[in-house]
N, C-alpha and C positions, 0 to 999 in steps of 0.2 A: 286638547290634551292637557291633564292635570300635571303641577308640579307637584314636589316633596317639600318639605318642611321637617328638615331632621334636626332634633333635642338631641346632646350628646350630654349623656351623663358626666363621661371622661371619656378618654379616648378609646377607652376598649368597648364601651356601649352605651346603646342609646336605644332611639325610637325614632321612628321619621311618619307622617300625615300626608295622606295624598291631599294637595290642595285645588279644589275644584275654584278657587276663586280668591285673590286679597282683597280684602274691604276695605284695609286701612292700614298704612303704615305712616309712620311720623319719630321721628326724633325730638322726645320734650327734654325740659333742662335737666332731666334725672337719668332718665334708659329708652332707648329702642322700643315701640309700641309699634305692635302689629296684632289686627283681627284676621284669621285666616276663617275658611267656609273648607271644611269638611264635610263627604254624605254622612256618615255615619257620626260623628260628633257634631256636626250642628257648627257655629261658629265658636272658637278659639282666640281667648286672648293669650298673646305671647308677650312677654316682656323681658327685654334684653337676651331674647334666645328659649328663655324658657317659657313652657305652657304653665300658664296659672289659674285656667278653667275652661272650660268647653259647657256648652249649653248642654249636652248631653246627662253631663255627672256632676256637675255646679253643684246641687241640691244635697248630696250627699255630706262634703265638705260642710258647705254653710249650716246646713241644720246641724250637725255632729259639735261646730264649732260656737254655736247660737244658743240650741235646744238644753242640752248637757246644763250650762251654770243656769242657765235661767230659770228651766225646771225645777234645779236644786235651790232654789229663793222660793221665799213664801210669798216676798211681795217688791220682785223688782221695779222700781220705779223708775230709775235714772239709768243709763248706760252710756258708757264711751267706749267709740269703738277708734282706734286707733289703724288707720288703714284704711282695705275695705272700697278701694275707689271703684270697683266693679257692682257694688250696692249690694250684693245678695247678702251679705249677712245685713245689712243695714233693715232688704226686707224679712230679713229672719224676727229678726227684734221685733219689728213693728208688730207684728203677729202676737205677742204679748203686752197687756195691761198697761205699758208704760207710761209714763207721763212725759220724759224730756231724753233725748237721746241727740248725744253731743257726738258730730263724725269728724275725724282730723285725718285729710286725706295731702301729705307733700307734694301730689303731682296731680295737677287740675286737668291734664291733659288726657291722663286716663279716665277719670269721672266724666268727663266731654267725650273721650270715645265709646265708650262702652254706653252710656244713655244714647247718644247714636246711633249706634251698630251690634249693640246686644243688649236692649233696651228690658227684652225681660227678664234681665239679672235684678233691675233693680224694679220693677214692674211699677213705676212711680211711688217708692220709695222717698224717694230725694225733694219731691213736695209736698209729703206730708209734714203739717203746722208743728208737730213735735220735733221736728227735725232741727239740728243748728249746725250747718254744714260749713267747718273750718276747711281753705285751702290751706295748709300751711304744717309745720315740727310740729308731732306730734310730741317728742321729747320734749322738746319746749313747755308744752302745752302741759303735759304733766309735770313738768318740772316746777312749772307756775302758778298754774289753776293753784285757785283755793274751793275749788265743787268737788265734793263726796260721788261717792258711783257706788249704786252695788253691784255692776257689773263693769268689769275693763276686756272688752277683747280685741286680742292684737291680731289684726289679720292682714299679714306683708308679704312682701314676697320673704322668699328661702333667705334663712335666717345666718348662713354663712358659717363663719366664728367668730360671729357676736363684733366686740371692739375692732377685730382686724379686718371685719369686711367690708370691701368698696360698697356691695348692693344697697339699696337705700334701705331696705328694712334691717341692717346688718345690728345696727345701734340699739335697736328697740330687744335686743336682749343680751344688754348691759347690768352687770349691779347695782348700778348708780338707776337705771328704769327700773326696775323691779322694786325696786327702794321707794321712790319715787311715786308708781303705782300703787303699791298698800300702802303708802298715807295718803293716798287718792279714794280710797275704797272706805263703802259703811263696814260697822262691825260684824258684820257676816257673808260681805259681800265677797265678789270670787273675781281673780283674773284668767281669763284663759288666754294661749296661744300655740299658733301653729307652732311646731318645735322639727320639723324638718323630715326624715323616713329614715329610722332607725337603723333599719336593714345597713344601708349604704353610708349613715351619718354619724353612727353608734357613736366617735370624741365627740361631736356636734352635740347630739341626742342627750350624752351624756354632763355633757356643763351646763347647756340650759336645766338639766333636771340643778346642777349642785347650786347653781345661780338662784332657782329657787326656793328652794330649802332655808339659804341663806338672808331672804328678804320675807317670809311666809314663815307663819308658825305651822300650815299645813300644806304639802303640795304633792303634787306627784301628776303622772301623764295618762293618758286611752288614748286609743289609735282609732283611725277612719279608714279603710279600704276606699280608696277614692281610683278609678282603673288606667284614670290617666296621668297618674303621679305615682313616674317610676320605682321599680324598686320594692315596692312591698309597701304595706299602712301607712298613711301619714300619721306622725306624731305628735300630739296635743299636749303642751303643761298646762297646768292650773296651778295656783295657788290661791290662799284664806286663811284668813286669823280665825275664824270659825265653823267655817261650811267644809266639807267632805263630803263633793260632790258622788264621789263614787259607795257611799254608804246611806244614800239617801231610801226607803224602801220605794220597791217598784209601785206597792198601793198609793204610797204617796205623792209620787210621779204620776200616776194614772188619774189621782184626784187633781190635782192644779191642772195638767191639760184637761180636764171635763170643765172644770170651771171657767180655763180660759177661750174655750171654746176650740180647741186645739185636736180634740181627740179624735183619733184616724184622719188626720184632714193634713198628714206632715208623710210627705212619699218617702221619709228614711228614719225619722226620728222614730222611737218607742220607749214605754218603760222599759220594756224589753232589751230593744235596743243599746238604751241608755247604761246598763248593766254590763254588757255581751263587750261593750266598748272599752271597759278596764278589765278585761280579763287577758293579759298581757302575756305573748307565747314564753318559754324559755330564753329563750337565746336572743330576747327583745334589746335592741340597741346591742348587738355585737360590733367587732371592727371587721372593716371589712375586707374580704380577700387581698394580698398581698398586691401591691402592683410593683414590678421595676422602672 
């Protein structure tokens, strides 16, 4: 007999997973870490309550959050990705030309579960020789670093309200990071990050956009339909002193993936795609229904 697995948005709604199986649960020195086995999703990492990817829709996420800046680079070479202990965007990256891709992940414990137990998120990622896999502050790390990136992407859990949040990824969308990041970045390179689901997050949705504004000469968000991240689109910012990745043309997108060997070979990315992803509803980032 299967258990449930219920995500509570708040308390008026959620979502619950039948669970045919735990693979893995552990308390590391950050959050609560559990793989659950869904039939229909495949396995489930949850941390500290919430799902932050399923083998099922993984791919949607990571390429949306990978594909987008990198495609908009003529010639990404470096990348930090900031996060990411589940590997898939790390093997999104790899998938293009790069030459050195620096990962800083706070909690080794997840990078240890997920090579484990949902191994082809990172499908041996994490041993390829371009790799330089930090356990450790990612804030630190850009606060410090003196290495250029044309690509920064922050991929944490839910991003809270920024300075006030306990969740570990709360930090990494601070002014002081964002600052911090474009002077991390070459002169045309781009940072992206998840920015949380507008729908239900809209004050959230809507600081990380003025946070980047504030540290970016250009920024702005696209969303990801992602099916098991409640609520409606996941929300993506970017910012760059140069690049506007949303005005890049589709011919142009379609020429760097032919060249980098990319083209039809990506189950969600497209030029196509790529375009369809900043076309932002009306009522994008509202507040949400009143609660008492």
């Amino acid at each position: 007999m299967s258990d449930r697995f219920h995500e509570t948005v708040d308390r008026y709604w959620g979502q619950f997973f039948e669970i045919s199986r735990t693979v893995h649960r552990e308390q590391s020195a950050f959050q609560h870490i559990q793989v659950l086995e869904n039939r229909l999703w495949g396995r489930v990492l949850v941390l500290d309550g919430v799902v932050q990817t399923t083998e099922a829709d993984e791919h949607r996420y990571h390429e949306a959050l990978v594909h987008v800046p990198l495609t908009s680079l003529a010639t990404p070479r470096r990348v930090l990705i900031i996060g990411g202990g589940d590997g898939g965007t790390l093997r999104e990256v790899l998938k293009h030309p790069v030459e050195r891709v620096v990962m800083v992940e706070i909690d080794g414990a997840v990078i240890d579960a997920c090579r484990t137990h949902m191994p082809a998120l990172s499908a041996g990622a994490f041993d390829d020789q371009r790799v330089d896999l930090i356990v450790g502050d990612g804030i630190a790390h850009v606060a410090h670093s003196d290495e250029t990136f044309d690509a920064i992407l922050v991929d944490s859990t839910d991003p809270g309200d920024g300075a006030h949040s306990e969740a570990p990824g709360g930090v990494l969308f601070t002014d002081a990071f964002y600052a911090d990041a474009a002077r991390r970045l070459s002169a045309d390179g781009i940072l992206a990050a998840q920015h949380a689901v507008p729908f239900l997050d809209g004050p959230v949705h809507r600081a990380k956009a003025q946070r980047l504004a504030r540290a970016f000469a250009l920024s702005g968000r696209y969303e990801v339909p992602v099916p098991t991240y409640t609520g409606g689109p996941l929300g993506l910012g970017w910012g760059s002193a140069a690049t506007d990745p949303g005005a890049v043309p589709a011919a142009t997108l379609a020429s760097r993936l032919a060249a980098r060997g990319l083209a039809g070979a990506l189950r969600f990315y497209s030029p196509a795609r790529h375009h369809a992803l900043f076309a932002l509803s009306a009522d994008d980032g509202i507040d949400p229904p009143a609660r008492d």
